[in-house]
Backbone atoms as SQL, in Angstrom:
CREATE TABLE atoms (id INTEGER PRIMARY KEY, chain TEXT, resi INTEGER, resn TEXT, atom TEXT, x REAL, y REAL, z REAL);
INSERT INTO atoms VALUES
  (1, 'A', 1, 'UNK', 'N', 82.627, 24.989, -141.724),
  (2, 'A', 1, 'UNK', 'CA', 83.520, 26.002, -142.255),
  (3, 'A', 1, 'UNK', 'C', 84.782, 26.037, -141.392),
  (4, 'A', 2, 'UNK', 'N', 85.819, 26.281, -141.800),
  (5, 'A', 2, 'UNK', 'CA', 87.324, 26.349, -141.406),
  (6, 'A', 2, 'UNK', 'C', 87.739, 27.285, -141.168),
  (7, 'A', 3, 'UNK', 'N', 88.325, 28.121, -140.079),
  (8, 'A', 3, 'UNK', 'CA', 89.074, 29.012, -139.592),
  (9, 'A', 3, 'UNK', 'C', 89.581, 30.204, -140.983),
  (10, 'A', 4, 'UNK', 'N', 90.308, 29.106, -141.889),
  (11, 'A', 4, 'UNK', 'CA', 90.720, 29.915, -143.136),
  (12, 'A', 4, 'UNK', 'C', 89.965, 30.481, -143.949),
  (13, 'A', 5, 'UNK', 'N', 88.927, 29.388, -144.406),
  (14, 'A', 5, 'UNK', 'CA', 87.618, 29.746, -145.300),
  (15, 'A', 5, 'UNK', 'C', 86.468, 31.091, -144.551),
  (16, 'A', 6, 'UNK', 'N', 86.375, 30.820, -143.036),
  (17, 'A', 6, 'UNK', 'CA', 86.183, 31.916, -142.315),
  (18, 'A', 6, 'UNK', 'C', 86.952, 33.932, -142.550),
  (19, 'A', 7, 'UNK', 'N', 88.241, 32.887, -142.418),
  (20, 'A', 7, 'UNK', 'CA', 88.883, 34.623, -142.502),
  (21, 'A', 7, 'UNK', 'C', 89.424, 35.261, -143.828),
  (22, 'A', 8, 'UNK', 'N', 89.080, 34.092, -145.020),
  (23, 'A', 8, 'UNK', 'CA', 89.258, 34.582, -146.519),
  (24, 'A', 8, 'UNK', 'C', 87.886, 35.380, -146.691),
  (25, 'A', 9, 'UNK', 'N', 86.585, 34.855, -146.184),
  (26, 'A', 9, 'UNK', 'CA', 85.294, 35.466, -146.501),
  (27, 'A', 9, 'UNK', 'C', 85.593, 37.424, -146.450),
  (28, 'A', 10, 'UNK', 'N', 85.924, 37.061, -144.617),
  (29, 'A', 10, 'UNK', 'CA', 85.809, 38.365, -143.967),
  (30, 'A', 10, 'UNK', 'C', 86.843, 39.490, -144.972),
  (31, 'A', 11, 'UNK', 'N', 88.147, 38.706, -145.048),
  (32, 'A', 11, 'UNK', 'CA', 88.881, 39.978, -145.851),
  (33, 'A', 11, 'UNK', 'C', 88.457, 40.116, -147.482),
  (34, 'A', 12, 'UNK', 'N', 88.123, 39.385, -147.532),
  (35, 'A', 12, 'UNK', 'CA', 87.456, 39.213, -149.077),
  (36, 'A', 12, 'UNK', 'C', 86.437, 40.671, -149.147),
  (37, 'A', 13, 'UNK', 'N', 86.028, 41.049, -148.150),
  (38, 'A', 13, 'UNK', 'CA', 84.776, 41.885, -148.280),
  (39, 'A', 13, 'UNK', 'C', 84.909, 43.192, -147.344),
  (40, 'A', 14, 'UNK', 'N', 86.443, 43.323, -146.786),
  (41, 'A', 14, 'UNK', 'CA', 86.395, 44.175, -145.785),
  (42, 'A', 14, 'UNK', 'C', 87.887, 44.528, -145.700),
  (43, 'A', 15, 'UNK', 'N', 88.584, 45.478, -145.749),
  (44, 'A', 15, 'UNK', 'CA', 90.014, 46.221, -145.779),
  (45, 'A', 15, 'UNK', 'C', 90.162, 46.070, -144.126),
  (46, 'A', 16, 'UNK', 'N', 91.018, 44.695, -143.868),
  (47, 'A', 16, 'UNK', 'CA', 91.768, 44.240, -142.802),
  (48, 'A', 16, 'UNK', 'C', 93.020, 44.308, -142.617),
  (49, 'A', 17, 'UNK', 'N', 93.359, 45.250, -141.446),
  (50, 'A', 17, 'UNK', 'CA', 94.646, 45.220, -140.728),
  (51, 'A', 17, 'UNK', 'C', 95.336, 44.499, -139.690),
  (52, 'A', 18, 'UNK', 'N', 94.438, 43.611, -139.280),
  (53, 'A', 18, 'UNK', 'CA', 94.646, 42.630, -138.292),
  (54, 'A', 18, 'UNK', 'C', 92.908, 42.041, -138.299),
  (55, 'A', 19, 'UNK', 'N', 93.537, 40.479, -138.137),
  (56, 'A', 19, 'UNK', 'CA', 92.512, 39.371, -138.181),
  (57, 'A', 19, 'UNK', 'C', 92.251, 38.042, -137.467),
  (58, 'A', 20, 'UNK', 'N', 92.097, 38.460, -135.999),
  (59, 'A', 20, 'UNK', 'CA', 92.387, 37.010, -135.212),
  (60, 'A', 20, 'UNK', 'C', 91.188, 36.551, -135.404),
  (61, 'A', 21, 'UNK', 'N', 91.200, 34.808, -135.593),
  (62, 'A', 21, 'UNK', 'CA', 89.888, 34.407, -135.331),
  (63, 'A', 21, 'UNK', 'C', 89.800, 32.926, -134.767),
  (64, 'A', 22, 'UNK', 'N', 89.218, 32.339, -133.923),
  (65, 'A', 22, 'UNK', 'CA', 89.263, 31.401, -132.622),
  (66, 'A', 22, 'UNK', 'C', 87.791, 30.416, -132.627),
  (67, 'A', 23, 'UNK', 'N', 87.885, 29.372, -132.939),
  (68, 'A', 23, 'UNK', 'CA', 86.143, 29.164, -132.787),
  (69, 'A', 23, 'UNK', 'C', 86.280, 27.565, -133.129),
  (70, 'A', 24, 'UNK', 'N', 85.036, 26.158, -132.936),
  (71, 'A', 24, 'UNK', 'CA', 85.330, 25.373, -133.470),
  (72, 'A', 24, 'UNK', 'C', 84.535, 24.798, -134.627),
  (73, 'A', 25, 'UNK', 'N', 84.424, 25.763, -135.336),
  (74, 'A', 25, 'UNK', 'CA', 83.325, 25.441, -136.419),
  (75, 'A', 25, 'UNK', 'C', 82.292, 26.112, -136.409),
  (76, 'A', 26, 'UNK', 'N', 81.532, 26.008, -135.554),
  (77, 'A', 26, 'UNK', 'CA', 80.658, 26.486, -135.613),
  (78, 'A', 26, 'UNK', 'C', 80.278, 27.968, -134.811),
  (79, 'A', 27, 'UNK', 'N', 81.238, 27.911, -133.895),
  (80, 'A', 27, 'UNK', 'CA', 80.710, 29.035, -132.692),
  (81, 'A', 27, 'UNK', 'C', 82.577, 29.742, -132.910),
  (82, 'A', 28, 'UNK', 'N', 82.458, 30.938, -133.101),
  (83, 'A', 28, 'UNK', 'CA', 83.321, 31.722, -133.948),
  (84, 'A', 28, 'UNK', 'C', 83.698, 32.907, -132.806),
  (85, 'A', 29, 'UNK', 'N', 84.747, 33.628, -132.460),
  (86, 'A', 29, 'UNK', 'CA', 85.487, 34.888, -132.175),
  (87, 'A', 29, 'UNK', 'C', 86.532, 35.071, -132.976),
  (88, 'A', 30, 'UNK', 'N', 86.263, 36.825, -133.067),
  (89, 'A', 30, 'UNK', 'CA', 86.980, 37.196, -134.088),
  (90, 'A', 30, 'UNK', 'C', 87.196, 38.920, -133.750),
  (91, 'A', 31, 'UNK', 'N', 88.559, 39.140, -133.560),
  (92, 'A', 31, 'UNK', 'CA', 89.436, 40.225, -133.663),
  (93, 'A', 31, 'UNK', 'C', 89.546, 41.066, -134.698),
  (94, 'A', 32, 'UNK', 'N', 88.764, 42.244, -135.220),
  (95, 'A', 32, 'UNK', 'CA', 88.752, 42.264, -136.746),
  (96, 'A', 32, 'UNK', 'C', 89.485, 44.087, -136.206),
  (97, 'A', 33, 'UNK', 'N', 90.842, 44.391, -136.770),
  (98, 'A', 33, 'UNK', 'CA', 91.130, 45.895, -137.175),
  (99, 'A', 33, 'UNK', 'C', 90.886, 46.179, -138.822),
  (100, 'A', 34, 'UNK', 'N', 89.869, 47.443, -138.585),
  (101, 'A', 34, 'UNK', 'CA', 90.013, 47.845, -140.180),
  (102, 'A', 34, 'UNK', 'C', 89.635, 49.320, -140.305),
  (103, 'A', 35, 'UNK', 'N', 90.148, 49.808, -141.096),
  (104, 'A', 35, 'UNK', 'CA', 89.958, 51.431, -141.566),
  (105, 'A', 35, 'UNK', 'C', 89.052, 51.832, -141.635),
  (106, 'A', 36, 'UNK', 'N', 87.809, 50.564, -142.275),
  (107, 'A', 36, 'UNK', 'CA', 86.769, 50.981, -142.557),
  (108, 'A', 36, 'UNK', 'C', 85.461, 51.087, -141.391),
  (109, 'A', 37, 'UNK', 'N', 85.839, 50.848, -139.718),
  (110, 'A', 37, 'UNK', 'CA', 85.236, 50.992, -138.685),
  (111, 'A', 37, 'UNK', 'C', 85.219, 52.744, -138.273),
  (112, 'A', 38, 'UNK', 'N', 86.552, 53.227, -139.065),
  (113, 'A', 38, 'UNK', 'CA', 86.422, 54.744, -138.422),
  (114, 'A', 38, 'UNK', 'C', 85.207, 55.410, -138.668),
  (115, 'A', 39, 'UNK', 'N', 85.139, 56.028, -137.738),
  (116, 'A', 39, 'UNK', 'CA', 83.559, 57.072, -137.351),
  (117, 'A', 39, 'UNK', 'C', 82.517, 55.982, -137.280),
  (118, 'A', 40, 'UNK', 'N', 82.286, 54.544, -136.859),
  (119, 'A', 40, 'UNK', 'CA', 81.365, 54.089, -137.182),
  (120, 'A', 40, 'UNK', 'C', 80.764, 53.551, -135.470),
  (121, 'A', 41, 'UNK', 'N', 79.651, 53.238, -135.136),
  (122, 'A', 41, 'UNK', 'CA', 79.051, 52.795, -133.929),
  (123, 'A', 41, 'UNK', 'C', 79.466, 51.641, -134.127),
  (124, 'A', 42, 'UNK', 'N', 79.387, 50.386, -132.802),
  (125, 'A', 42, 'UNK', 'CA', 79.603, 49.296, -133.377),
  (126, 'A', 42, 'UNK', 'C', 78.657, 48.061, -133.643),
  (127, 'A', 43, 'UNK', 'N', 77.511, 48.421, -133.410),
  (128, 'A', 43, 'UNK', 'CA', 76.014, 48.113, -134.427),
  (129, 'A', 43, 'UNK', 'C', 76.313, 47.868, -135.735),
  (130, 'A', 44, 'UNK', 'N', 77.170, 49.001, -136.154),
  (131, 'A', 44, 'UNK', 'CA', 77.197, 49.336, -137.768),
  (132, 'A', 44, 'UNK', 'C', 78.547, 48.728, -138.272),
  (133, 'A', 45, 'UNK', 'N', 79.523, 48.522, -137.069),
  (134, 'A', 45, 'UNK', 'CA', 81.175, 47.842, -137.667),
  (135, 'A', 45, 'UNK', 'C', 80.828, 45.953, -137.829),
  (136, 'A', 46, 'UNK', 'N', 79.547, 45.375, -136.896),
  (137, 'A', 46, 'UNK', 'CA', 79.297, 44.567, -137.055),
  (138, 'A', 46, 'UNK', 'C', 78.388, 44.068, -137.829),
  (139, 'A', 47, 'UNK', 'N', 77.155, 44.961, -138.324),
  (140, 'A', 47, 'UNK', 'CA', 76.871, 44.991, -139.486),
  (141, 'A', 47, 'UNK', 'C', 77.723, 44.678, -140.734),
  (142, 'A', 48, 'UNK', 'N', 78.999, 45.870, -141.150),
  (143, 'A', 48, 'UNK', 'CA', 79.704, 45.730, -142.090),
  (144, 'A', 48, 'UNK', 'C', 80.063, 43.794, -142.308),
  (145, 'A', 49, 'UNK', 'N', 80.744, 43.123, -140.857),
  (146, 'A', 49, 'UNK', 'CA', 81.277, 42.241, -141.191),
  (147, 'A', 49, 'UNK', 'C', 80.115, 40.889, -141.526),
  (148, 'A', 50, 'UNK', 'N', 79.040, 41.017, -140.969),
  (149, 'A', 50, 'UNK', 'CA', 78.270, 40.365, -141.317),
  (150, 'A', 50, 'UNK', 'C', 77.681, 40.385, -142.986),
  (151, 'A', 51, 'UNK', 'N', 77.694, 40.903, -143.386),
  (152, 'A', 51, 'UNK', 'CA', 77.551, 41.774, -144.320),
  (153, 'A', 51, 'UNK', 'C', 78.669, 41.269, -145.832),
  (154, 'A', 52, 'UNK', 'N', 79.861, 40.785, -144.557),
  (155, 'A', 52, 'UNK', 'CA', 80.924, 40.093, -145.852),
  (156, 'A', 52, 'UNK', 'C', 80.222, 38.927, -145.896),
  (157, 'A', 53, 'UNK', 'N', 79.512, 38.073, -144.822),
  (158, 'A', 53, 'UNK', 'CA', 79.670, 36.926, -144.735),
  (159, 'A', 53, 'UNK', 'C', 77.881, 36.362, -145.434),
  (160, 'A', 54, 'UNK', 'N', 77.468, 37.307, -146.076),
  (161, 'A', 54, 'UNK', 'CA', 76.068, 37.098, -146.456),
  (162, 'A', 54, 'UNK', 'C', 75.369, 35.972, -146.512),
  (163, 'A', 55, 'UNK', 'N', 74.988, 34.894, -147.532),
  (164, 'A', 55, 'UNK', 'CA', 73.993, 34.156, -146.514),
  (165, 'A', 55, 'UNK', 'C', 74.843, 32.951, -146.016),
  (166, 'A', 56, 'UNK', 'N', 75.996, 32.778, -145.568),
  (167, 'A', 56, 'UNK', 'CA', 76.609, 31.842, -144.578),
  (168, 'A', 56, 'UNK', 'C', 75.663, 32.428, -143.530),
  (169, 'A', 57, 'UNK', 'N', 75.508, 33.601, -143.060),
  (170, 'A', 57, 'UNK', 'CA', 74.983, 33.410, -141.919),
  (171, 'A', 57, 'UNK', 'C', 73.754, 32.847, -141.421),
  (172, 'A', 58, 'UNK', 'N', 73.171, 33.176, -142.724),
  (173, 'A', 58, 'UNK', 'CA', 71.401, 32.579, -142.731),
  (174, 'A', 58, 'UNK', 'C', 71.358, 30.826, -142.676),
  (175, 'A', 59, 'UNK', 'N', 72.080, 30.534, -143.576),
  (176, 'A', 59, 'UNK', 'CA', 72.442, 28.540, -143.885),
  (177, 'A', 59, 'UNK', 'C', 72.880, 28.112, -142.662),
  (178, 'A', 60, 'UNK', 'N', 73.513, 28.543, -142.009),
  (179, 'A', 60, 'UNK', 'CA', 73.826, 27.862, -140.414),
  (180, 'A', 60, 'UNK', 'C', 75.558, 27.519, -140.706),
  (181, 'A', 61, 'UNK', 'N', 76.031, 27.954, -142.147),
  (182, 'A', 61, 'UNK', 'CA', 77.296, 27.437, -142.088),
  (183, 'A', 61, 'UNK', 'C', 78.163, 28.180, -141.073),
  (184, 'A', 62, 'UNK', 'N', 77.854, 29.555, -140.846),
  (185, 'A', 62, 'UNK', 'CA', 78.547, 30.294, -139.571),
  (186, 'A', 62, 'UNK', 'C', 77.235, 30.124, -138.705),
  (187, 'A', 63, 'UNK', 'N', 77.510, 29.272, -137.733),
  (188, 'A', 63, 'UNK', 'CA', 76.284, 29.459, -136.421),
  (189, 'A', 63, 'UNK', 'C', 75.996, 30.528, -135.667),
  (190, 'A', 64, 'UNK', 'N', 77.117, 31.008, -134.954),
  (191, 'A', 64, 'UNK', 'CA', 77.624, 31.885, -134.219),
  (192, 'A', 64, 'UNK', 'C', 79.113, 32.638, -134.573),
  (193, 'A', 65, 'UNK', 'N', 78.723, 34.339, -134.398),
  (194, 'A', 65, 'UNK', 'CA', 79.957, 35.394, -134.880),
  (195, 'A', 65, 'UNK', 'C', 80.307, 36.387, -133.476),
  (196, 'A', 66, 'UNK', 'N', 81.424, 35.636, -132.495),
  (197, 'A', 66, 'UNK', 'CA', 81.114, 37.293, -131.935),
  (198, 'A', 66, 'UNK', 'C', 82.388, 37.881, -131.742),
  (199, 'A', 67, 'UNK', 'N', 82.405, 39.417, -131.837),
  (200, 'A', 67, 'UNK', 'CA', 83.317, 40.171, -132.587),
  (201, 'A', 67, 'UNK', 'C', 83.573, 41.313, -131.487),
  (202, 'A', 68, 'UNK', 'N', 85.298, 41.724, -131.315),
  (203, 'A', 68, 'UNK', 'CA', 85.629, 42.926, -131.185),
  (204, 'A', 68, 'UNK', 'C', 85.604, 43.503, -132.613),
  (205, 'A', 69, 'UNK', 'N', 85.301, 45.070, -132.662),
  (206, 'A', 69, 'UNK', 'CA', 85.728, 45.481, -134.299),
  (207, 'A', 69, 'UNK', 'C', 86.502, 46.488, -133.392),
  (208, 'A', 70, 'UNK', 'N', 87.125, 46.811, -134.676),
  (209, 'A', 70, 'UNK', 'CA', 88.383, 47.872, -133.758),
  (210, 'A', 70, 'UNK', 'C', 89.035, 48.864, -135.015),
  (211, 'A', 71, 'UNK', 'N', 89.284, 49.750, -134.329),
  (212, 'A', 71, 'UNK', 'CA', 90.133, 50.707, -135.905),
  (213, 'A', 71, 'UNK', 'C', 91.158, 50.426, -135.276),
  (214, 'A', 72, 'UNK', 'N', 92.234, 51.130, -136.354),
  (215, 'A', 72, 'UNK', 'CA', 93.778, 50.987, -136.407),
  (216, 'A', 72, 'UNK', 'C', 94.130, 51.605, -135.166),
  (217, 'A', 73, 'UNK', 'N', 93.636, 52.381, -134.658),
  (218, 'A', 73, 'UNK', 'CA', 93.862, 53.909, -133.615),
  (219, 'A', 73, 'UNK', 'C', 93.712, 52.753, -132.445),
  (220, 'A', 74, 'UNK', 'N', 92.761, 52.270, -132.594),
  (221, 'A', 74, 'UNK', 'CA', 91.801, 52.099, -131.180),
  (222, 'A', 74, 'UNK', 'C', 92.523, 50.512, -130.696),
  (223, 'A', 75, 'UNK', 'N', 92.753, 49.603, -131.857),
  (224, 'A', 75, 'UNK', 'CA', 93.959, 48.452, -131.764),
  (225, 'A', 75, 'UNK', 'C', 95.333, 48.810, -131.098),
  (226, 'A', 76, 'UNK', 'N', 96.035, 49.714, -132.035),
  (227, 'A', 76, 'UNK', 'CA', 97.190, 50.431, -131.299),
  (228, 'A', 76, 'UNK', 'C', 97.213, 50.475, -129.792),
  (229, 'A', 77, 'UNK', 'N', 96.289, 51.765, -129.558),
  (230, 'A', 77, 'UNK', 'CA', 96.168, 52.418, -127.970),
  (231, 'A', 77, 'UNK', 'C', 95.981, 50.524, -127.324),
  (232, 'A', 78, 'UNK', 'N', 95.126, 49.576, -127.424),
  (233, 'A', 78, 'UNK', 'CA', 94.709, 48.466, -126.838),
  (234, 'A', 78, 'UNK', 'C', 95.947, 47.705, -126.593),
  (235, 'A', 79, 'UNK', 'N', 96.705, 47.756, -127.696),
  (236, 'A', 79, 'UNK', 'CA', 97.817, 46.889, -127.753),
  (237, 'A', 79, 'UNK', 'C', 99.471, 47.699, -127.183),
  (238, 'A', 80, 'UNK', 'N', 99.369, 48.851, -127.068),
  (239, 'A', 80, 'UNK', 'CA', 100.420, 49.267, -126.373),
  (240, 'A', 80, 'UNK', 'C', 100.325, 48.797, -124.977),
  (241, 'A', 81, 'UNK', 'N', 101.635, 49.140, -124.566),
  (242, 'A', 81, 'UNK', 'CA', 101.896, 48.408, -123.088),
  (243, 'A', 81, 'UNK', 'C', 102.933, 49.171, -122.398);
């Protein structure tokens, strides 16, 4: 799977405001801001994204996912300087 085909899945299934993602195929990081993390633990924000990526994850086509999730708020405050 390809970087692109990777980050069409994720927004395909999830209201993204920012979307970095870094990996070489198989072993994946990924920067995900979205609205839909507010009020959520992040058990449950990584749930959601797994969740876009349904059984890619089981087939081995995504091997490895590992994830900041972040709201809009919490990106901001991170990214000011």
């Amino acid at each position: 799977m390809t970087a692109d085909q990777l980050k069409t899945l994720i927004a395909a299934g999830l209201r993204c405001e920012h979307l970095e993602l870094e990996g070489d195929g198989r072993h994946w990081y990924a920067t995900i801001v979205s609205p839909e993390f507010e009020g959520q633990r992040p058990i449950r924000r990584h749930q959601k994204v797994y969740a876009t990526l349904g059984a890619k994850m089981h087939t081995d086509e995504v091997h490895a996912l590992s994830m900041k999730t972040l709201t809009p708020a919490e990106w901001a405050a991170q990214t000011a300087t």
